[in-house]
PLY file of the C-alpha trace (Angstrom):
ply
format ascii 1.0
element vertex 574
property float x
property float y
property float z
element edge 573
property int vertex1
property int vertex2
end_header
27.66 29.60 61.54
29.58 27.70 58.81
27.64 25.23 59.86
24.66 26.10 59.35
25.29 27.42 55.98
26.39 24.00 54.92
23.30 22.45 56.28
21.23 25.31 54.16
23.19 24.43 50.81
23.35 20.78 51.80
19.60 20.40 51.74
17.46 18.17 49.79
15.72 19.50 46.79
12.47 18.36 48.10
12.97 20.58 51.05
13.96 23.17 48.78
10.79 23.24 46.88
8.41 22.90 49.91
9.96 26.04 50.95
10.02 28.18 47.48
6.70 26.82 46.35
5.05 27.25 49.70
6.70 31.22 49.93
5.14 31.94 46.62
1.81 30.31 47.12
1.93 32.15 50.23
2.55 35.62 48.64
0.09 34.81 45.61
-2.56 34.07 48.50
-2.04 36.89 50.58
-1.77 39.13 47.20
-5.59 37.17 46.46
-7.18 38.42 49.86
-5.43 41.90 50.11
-7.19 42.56 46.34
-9.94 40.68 46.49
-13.11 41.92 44.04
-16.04 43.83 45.33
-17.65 44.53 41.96
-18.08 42.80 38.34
-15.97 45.78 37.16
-13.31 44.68 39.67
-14.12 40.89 39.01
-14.19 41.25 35.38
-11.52 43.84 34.58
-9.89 45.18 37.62
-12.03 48.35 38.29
-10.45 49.71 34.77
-7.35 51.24 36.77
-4.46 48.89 36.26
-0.56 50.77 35.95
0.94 50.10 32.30
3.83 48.91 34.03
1.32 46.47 36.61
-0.60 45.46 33.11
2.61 44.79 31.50
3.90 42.28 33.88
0.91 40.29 34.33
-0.24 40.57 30.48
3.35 39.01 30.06
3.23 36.17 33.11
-0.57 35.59 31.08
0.88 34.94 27.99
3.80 33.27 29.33
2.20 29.91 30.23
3.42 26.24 31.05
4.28 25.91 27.38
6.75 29.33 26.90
8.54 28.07 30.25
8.62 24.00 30.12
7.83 22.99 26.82
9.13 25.83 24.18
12.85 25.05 25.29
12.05 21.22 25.28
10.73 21.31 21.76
13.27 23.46 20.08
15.38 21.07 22.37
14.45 17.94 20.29
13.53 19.63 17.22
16.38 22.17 16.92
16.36 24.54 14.08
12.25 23.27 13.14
11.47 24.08 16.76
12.19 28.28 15.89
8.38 28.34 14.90
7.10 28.71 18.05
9.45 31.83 19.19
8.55 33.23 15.76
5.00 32.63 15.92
4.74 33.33 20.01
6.72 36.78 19.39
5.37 38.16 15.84
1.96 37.28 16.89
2.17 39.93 20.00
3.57 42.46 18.42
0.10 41.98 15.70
-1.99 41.90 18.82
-0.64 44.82 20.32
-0.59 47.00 17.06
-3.63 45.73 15.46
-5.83 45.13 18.36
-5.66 46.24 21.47
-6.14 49.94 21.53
-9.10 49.88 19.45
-10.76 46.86 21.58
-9.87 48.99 24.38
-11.59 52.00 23.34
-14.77 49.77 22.45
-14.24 49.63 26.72
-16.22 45.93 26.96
-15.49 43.50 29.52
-15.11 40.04 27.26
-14.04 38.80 23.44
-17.70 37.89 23.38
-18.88 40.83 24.67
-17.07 42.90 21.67
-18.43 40.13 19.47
-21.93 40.39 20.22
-22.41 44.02 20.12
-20.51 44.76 17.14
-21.77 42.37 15.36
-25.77 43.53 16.88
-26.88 39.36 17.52
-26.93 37.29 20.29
-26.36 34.54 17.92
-23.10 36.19 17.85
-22.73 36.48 20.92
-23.17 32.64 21.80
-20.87 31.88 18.90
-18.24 33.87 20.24
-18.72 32.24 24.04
-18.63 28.83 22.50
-15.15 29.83 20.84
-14.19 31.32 23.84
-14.45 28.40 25.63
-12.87 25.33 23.31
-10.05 27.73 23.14
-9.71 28.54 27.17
-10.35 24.95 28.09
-7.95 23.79 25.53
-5.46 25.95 26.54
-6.32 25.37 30.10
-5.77 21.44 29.97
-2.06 22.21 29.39
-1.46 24.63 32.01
-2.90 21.77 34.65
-0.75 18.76 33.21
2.46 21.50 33.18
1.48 21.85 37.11
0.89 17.93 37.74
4.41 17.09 36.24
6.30 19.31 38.27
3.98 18.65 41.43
4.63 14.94 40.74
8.65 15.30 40.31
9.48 17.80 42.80
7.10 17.08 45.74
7.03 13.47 44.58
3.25 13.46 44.64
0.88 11.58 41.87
0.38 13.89 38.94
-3.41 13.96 39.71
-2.57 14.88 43.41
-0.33 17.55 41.68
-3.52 18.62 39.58
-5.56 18.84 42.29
-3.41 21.13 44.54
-2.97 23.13 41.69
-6.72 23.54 40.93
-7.31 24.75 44.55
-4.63 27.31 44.58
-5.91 28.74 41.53
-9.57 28.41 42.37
-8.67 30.42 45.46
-7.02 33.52 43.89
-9.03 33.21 40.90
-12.81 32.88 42.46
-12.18 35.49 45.64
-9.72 38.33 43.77
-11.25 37.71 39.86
-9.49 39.79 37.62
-7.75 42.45 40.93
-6.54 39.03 41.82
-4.91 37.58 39.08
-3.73 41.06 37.83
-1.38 41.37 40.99
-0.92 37.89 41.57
0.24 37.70 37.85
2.86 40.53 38.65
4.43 38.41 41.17
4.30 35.27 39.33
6.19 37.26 36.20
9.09 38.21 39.10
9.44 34.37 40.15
9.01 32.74 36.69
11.53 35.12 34.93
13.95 34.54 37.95
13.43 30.81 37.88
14.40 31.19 34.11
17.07 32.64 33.77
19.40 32.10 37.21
20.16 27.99 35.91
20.63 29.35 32.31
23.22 32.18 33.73
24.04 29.07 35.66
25.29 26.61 33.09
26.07 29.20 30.19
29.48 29.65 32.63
29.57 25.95 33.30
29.84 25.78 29.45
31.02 28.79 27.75
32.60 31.40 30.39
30.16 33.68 29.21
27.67 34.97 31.58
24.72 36.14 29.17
23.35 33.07 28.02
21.86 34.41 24.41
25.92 35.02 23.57
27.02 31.90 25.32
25.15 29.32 23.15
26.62 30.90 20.03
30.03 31.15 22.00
33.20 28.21 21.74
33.39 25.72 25.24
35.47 26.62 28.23
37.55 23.38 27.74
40.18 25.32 25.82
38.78 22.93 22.38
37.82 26.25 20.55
34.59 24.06 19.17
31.55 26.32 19.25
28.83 24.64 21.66
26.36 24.56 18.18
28.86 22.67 16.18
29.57 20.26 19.16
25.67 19.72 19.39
25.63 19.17 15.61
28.09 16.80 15.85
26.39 14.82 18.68
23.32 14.50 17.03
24.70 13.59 13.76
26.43 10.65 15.63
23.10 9.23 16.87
21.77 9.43 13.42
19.47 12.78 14.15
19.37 15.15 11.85
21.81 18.17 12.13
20.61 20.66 15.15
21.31 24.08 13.17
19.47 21.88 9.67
15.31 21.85 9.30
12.93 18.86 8.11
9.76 20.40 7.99
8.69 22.13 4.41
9.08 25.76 3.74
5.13 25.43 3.74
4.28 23.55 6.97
6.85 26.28 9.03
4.94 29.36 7.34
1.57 27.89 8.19
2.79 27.16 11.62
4.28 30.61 12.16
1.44 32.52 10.81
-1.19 30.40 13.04
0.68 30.65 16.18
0.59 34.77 15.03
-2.73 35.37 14.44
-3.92 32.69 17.42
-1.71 35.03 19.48
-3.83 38.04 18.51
-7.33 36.33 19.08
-6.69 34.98 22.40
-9.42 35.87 24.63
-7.11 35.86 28.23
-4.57 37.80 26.35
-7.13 40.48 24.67
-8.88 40.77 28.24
-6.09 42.21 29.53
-6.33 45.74 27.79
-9.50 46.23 29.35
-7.70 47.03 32.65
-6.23 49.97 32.31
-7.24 53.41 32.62
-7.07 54.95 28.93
-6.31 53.19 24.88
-2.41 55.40 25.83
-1.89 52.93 28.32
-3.10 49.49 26.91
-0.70 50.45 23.88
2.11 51.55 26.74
1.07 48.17 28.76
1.27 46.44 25.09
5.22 47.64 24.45
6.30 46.69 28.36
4.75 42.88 28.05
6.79 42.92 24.68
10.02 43.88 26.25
9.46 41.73 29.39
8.59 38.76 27.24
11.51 38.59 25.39
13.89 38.46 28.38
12.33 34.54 28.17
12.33 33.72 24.80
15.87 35.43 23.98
17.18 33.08 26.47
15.00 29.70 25.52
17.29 28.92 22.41
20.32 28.92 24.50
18.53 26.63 27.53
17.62 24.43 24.47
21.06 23.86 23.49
22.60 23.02 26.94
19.90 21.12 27.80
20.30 18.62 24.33
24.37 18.86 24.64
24.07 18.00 28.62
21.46 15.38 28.21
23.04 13.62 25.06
26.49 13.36 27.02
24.60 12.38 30.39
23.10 9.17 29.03
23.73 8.35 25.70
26.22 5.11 25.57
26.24 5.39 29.16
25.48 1.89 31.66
22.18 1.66 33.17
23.68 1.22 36.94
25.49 4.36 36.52
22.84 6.92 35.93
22.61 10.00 38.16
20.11 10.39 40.46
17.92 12.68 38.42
17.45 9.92 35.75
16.03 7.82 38.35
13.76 10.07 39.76
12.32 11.01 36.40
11.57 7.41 35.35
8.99 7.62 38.46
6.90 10.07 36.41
7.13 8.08 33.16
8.19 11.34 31.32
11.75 9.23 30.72
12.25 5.47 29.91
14.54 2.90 29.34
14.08 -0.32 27.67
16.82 -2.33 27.53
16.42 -4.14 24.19
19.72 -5.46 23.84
20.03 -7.12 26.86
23.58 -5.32 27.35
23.37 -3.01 30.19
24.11 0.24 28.09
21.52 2.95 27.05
21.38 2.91 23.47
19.70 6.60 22.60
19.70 6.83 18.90
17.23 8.22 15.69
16.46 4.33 14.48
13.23 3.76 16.51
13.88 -0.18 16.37
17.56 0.44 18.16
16.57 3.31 20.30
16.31 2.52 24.05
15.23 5.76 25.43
12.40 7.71 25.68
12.35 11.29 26.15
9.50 14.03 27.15
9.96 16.88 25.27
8.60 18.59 28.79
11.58 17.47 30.93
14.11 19.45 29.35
13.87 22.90 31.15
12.74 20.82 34.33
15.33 18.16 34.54
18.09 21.02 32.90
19.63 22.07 36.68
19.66 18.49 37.65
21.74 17.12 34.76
23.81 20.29 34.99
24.38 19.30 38.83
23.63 22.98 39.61
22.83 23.51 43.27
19.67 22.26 44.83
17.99 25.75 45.69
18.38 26.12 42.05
16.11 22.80 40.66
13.93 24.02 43.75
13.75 27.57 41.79
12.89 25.71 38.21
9.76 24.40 40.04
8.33 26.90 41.82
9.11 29.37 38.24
7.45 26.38 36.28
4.68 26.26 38.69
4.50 30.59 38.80
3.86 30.45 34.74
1.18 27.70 34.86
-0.70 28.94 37.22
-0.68 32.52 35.84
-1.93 31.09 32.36
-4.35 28.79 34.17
-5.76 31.59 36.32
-6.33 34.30 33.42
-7.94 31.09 30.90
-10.46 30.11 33.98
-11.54 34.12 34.19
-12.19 34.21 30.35
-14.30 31.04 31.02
-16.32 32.62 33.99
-16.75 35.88 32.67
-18.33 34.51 28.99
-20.91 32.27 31.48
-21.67 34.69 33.65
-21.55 38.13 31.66
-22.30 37.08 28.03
-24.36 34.42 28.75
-26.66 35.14 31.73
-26.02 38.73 32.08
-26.42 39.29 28.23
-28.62 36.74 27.18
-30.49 34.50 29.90
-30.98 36.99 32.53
-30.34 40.40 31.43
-32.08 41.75 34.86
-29.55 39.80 37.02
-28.71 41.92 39.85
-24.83 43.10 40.22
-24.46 40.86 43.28
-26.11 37.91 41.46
-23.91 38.30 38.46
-21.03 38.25 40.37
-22.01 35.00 42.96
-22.51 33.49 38.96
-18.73 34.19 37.66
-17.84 32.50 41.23
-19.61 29.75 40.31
-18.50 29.14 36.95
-15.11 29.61 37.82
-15.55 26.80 40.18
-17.41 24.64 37.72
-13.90 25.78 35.17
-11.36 24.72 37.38
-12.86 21.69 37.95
-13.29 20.72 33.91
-9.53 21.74 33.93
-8.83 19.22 36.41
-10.21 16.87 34.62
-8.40 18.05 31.33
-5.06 18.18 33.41
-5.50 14.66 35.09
-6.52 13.15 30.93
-4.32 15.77 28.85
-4.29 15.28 25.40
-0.67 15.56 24.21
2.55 17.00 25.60
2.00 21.09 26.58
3.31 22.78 23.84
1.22 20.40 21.45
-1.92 21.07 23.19
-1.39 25.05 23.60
-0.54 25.17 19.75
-3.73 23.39 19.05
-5.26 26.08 21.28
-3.88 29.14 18.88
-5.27 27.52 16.18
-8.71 27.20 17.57
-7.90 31.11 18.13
-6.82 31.97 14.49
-9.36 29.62 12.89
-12.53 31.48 15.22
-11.86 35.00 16.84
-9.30 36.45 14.45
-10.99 37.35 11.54
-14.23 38.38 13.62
-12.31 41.00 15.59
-10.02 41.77 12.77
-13.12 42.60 10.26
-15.20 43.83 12.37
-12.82 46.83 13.56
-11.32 47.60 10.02
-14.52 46.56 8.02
-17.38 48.43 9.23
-19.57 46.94 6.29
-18.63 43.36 7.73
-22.40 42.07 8.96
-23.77 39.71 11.57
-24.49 37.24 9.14
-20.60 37.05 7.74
-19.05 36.73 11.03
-21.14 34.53 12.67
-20.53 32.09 9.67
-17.16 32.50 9.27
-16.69 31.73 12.97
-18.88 28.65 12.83
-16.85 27.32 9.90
-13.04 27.91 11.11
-13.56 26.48 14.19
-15.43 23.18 13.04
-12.87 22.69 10.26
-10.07 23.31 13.04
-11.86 20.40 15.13
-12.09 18.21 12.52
-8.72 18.43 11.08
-6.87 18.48 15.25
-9.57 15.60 16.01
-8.42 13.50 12.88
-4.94 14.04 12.76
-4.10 14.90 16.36
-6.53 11.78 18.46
-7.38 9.76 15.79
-11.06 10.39 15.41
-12.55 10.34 11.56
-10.77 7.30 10.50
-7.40 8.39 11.97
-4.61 9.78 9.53
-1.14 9.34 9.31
1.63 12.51 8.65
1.21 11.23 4.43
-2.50 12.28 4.77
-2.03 15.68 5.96
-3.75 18.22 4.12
-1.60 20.23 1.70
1.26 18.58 3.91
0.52 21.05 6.64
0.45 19.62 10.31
-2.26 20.36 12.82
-0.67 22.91 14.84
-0.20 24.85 11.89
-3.66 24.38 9.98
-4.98 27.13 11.79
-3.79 28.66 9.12
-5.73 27.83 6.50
-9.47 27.61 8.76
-8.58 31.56 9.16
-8.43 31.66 5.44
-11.76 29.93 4.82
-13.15 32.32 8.38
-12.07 34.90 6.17
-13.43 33.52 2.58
-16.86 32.70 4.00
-17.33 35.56 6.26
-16.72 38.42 3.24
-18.42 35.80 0.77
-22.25 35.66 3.11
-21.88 39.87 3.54
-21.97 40.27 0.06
-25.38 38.63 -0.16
-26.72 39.87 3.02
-27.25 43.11 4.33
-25.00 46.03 5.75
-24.69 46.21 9.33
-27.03 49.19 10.67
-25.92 52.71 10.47
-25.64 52.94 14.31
-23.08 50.02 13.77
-21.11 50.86 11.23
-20.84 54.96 13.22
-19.45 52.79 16.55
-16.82 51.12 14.37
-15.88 54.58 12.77
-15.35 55.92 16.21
-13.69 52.58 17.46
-10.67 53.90 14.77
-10.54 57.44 15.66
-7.66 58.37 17.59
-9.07 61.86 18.47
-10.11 61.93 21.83
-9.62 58.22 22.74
-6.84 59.20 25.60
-10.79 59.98 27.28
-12.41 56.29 26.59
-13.62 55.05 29.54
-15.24 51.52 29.83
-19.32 51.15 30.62
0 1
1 2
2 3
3 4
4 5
5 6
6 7
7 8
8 9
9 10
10 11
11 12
12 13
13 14
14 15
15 16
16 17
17 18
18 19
19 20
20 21
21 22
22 23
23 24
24 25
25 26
26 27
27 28
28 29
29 30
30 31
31 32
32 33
33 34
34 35
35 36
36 37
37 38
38 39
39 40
40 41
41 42
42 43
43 44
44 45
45 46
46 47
47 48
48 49
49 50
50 51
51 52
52 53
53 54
54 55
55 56
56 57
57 58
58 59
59 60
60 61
61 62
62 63
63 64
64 65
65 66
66 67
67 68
68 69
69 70
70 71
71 72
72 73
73 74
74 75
75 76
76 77
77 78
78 79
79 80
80 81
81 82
82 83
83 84
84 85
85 86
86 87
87 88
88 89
89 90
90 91
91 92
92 93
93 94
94 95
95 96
96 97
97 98
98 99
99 100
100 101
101 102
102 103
103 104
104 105
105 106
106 107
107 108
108 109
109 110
110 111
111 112
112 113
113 114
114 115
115 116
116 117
117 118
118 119
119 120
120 121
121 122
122 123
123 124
124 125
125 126
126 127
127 128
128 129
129 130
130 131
131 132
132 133
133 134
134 135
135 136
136 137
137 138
138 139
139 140
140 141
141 142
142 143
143 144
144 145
145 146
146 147
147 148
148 149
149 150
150 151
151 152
152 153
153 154
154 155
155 156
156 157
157 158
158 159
159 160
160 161
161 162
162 163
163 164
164 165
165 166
166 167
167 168
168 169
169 170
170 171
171 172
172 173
173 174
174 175
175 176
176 177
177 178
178 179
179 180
180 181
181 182
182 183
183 184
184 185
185 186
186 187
187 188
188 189
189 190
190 191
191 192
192 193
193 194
194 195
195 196
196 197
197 198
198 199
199 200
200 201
201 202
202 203
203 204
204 205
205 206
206 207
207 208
208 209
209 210
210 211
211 212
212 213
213 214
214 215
215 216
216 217
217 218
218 219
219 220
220 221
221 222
222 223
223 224
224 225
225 226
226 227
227 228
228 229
229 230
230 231
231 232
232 233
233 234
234 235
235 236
236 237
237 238
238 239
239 240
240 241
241 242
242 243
243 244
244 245
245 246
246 247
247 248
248 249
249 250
250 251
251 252
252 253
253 254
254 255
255 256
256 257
257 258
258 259
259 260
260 261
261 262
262 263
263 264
264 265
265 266
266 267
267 268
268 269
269 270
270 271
271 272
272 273
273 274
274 275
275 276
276 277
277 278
278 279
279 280
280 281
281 282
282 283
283 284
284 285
285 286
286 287
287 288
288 289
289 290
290 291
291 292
292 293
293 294
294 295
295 296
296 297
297 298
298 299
299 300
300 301
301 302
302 303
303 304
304 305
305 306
306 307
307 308
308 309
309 310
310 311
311 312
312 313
313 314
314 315
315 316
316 317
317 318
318 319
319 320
320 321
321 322
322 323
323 324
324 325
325 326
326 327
327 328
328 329
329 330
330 331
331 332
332 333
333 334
334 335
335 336
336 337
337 338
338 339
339 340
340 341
341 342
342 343
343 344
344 345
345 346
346 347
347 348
348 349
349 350
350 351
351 352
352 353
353 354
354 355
355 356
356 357
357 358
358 359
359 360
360 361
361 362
362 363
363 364
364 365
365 366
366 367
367 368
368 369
369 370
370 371
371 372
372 373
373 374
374 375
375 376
376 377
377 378
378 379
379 380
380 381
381 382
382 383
383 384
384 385
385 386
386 387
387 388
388 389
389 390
390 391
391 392
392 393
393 394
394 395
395 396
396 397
397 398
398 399
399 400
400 401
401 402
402 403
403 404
404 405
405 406
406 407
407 408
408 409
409 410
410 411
411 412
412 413
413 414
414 415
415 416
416 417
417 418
418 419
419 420
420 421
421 422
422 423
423 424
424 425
425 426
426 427
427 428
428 429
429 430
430 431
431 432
432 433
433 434
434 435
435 436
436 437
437 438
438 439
439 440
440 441
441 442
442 443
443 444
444 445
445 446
446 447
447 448
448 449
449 450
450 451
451 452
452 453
453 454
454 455
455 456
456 457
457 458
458 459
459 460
460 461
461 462
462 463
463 464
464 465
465 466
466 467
467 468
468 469
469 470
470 471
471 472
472 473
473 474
474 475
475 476
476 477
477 478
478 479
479 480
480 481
481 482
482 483
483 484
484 485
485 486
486 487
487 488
488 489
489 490
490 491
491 492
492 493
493 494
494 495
495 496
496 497
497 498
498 499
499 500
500 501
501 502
502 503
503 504
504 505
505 506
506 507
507 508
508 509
509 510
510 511
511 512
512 513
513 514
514 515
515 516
516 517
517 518
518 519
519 520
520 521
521 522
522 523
523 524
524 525
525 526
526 527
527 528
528 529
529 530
530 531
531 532
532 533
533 534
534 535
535 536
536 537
537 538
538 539
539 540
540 541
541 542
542 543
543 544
544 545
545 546
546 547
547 548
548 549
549 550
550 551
551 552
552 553
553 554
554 555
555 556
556 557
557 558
558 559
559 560
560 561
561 562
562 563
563 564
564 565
565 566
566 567
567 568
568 569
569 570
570 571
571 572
572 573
């Protein structure tokens, strides 16, 4: 019996994540086929029945994607007290979404973000504007998602990334095409369980290892367990100070760049279209805001706890190799270097890793998306444990991925064909169409995951600011500003998201003549210019409705109800 115990701890971590991968797929598979849509109401927004608590879990394994679990940890990681934008941003921009938008979108009972856009807004221009939005945002949100799966395909099944990708793809495509939104709704419930698990069992993990104290938010802030009496943060500050970094606890971006950051990450948060969708599944506007105040709570269980995996994970890496010989790096190291997401280059000829802040001294190369992935490795934390990381890393991904690729087939299939191209589609032909374009989604994702442009967390910020620089203002005018006309939004729209473009194209790939960090606008970067596209959204939008005219009567009555509270415990969806 010992025996066989020791063989089960003793066992490789490949074997380890065959297993836990393969039991979740399994259970997100059999989840797919047991709920599997009969209708577009069911395909679209789960037949409108959805628990609070259900909605909850899988609004917060949605929003939770590939970025919250690898990369937010890994940035704050590298970028220490500049990195707090994200958890700022991430956080204050659900709490807007959930107070500011999703009851009254719920009560307006439509299936899409498009959907809402086009009829309260009385165009089909509108409407087409709003599906074109919908899907630069989705498939640039979507491209990170499929690189998050391909890197931890690639390390812990020791696959090619692309192989990775592709796996990935059909997993999703399965659940996603067959169960639509039934499917991802309960498969998302069960991918919130594994990824929060995943999470937070290595940080309980090492937070002992380092601190004696079990609760990892308290052990980051708490002294070692080496009797020093040094607090962990002052040790880290010391460390990085040593390699010429600058202090962990200290900032380097401006006051300016970190508000414009913040605030785009906010409102990008609140015009999400795979986020808003959600609050079309449940029964009545009581519940979406119920559903709204769960996700919140369940949420912050993750990014409570990514500061402190940030901190061991910089303390345990910085000690691991820095100064450290070549020969005698761990296993993990190795392994890593297969993917390319770490890299040594001896330049000295000396044998030693030389990891330091001068770029023409510094040997190493780090991806910011390791951290959280390689953490229980460096940490020599059991192998069922980096197994867990995995198939958690893999459980957030997909959920993102899964809810992004239903946004894209429902604005195809509902807004465009339904709504616009073929308005006398039969039910049965609409819904054989969503398949379809959910197919024709995940394979464009593929694509985007095999060719990703930028690191995760890079390319999912550029996706918020897509969000705040298109839907935003739209939604946000045109439930509080029942004067706000077709003309206004539809403008406004078409100019926040091409200025968004332009400025992530120029500064972000290089298009436009390039431009270097000096030639940033205002000094604001590109995951935080979203900012100031919402701005001009707004300026143009309220600017063109002053010279055109007022929405019809019949419009401006709908968005009057869409605010009253009185009776909305009733609203049902069409």
């Amino acid at each position: 019996m010992m025996n066989n115990l020791f063989l089960i701890a003793g066992m490789e971590v490949q074997t380890w994540t065959y297993i836990l991968v393969g039991i979740t797929f399994a259970i997100y598979i059999g989840i797919a086929i047991w709920s599997r849509a009969g209708s577009t109401k069911e395909f679209y927004v789960a037949g409108g029945g959805v628990s609070p608590l259900a909605n909850g879990m899988a609004t917060a394994a949605d929003w939770m994607s590939a970025a919250s679990f690898i990369s937010m940890a890994g940035i704050i990681s590298f970028a220490g007290y500049d990195g707090a934008v994200y958890l700022m941003g991430w956080t204050g921009g659900y709490v807007l979404l959930a107070l500011l938008l999703a009851p009254y979108l719920r009560k307006f009972g439509k299936f899409t973000v498009p959907d809402f856009i086009g009829d309260r807004y009385y165009s089909n221009t509108a409407r087409l504007v709003g599906v074109i939005c919908a899907l630069i945002v989705s498939f640039t949100y979507v491209a990170g998602q499929m690189r998050g799966v391909g890197l931890v395909f690639s390390r812990f099944l020791e696959v090619d990334i692309n192989t990775g990708v592709i796996i990935g793809m059909i997993i999703v495509l399965f659940y996603a095409v067959l169960g639509g939104m039934k499917g991802i709704t309960y498969t998302q419930v069960a991918q919130y369980c594994v990824l929060i698990f995943a999470f937070m069992v290595p940080a309980i993990f090492i937070s002992i290892q380092m601190t004696g104290n079990p609760i990892p938010q308290l052990g980051f802030g708490s002294t070692l367990s080496d009797g020093s009496g040094t607090y962990l943060l002052d040790k880290l500050d010391g460390l990085s100070t040593d390699l010429g970094f600058n202090e962990y606890t200290e900032g380097s971006k401006t006051t300016l760049d970190i508000f414009a950051i913040t605030l785009a990450l906010m409102v990008g948060t609140a015009g999400l279209p795979h986020v808003i969708v959600r609050f079309f599944t449940v029964k009545r506007v009581k519940d979406a805001r119920k559903s709204a105040g769960l996700a919140l709570l369940l949420i912050v269980i993750l990014y409570s706890t990514a500061p402190a995996v940030s901190v061991f994970a910089r303390t345990n890496m910085i000690e691991t190799v820095s100064n450290q010989p070549y020969t005698a790096m761990p296993e993990w190291f190795k392994k890593w270097e297969t993917t390319g997401l770490i890299s040594f280059t001896d330049k000295n000829n000396d044998g030693i890793i030389q990891y330091v802040a001068d770029e023409s001294k510094n040997e190493l190369i780090v991806d910011n998306d390791i951290m959280v992935l390689a953490n229980p490795e460096i940490a020599k934390l059991p192998n069922w444990v980096i197994a867990l990381v995995a198939a958690g890393a893999l459980a957030a991904a997909l959920s993102t991925a899964a809810g992004l690729l239903l946004v894209i087939s429902s604005s195809v299939s509902h807004d465009l064909i339904k709504k616009m191209i073929n308005p006398k589609i039969t039910e049965k032909g609409e819904l054989i169409a969503a398949r379809l374009s959910a197919v024709v989604a995940v394979c464009v994702a593929g694509y985007f995951g095999i060719n990703p442009p930028g690191f995760v967390a890079a390319t999912v910020a550029l996706a918020f600011g897509l969000a705040a620089a298109s839907f935003f203002p739209a939604i946000i005018l045109g439930i509080f500003y029942k004067k706000m006309n077709k003309e206004g939004a539809v403008a406004g729209m078409i100019v926040g998201i091409t200025t968004m473009l332009f400025y992530m194209t120029k500064f972000k790939f290089g298009w436009f003549g390039g431009g270097e960090k000096a030639d940033w606008w205002f000094g604001i970067s590109p995951e935080g210019f979203g900012t100031i596209a919402m701005l001009l959204n707004f300026i143009v939008s309220v600017t063109i409705m002053k010279f055109t005219k007022v929405p019809p009567k019949e419009v401006q009555d709908l968005v009057e109800n869409i605010r009253i509270p009185s009776g909305a415990n009733e609203a049902v969806s069409h």
